[in-house]
N, C-alpha and C positions, 0 to 999 in steps of 0.2 A: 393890259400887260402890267405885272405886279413887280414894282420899283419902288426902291428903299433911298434918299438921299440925304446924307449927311452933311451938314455944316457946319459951320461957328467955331470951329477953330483959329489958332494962329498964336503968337509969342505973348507972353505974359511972365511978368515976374511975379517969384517964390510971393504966396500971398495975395494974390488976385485972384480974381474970378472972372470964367467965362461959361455963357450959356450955350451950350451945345444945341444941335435942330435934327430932327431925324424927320422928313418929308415924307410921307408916301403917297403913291399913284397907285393905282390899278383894283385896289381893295380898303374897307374901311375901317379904319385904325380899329375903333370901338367893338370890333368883333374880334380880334385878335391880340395875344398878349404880345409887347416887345421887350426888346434886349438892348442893352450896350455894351459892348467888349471894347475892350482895348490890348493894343501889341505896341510893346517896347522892342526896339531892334534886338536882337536875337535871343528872345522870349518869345515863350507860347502864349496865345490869345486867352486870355481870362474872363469872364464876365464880371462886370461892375455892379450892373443896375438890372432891373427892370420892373416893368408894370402890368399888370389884368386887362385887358378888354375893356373892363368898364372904370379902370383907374382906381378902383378903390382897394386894392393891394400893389404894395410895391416891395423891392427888396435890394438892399443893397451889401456891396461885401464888405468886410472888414475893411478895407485901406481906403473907400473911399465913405461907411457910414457918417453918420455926424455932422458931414461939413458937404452934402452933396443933396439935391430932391429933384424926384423926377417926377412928371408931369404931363398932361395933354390934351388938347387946343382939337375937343374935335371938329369944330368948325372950319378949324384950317387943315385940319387932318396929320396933325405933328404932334409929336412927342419930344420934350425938350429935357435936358438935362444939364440941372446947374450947377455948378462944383465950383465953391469957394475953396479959401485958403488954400492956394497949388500951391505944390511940392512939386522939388526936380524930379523925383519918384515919378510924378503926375505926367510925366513925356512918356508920349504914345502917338499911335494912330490909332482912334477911337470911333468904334463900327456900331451901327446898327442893326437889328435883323427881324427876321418873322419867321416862324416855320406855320405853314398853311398846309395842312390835310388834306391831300385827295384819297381818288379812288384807289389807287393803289398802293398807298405811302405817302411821303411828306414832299415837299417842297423847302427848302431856307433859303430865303432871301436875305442878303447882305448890301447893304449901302457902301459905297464906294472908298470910305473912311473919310475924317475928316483928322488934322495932324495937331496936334498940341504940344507948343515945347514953352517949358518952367523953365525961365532965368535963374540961377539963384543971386 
């Protein structure tokens, strides 16, 4: 069963950094490209980050390049995302995902989010 789970969140002041976790179960990271989005309360979900398959491209958006790198541990099967210098901007609930192709169409999987809130 293919499960996305998100962690490493939680409060941090303007200026710190925390490493984000994206776990998954049921399929192996290194076949599939993933994503990180994040929602600010009553915002639309944006994508931030993400990575290739084989890790060797990645892409990040304007608000978070420069001070962010994404990553993956395929031994442990995680993709991690680490984002220095937070901004109150940087409050969100920040998700993971995959879209897997089947037979008929796609699949996207979302991890559960994980919550980040910037002190200033």
């Amino acid at each position: 069963d293919v499960q996305l789970q998100a962690s490493g969140g939680g409060l941090v002041q303007a200026g710190g950094s925390l490493r984000l976790s994206c776990a998954a179960s049921g399929f192996t990271l290194n076949d599939y490209a993933i994503g990180w989005f994040r929602q600010a309360p009553g915002k639309e979900r944006d994508g931030i980050s993400c990575i290739s398959s084989s890790g060797d491209s990645t892409w990040f958006a304007n608000s978070v390049k420069g001070r962010s790198t994404i990553s993956g541990d395929n031994a442990k099967n995680t993709v991690y995302l680490q984002m220095n210098s937070l901004k109150p901007e940087d409050t969100a609930v920040y998700y993971c995902n995959v879209i897997i192709m089947r037979s008929h169409g796609t699949d996207t999987y979302w991890g559960q989010g994980t919550l980040v809130t910037v002190s200033s």
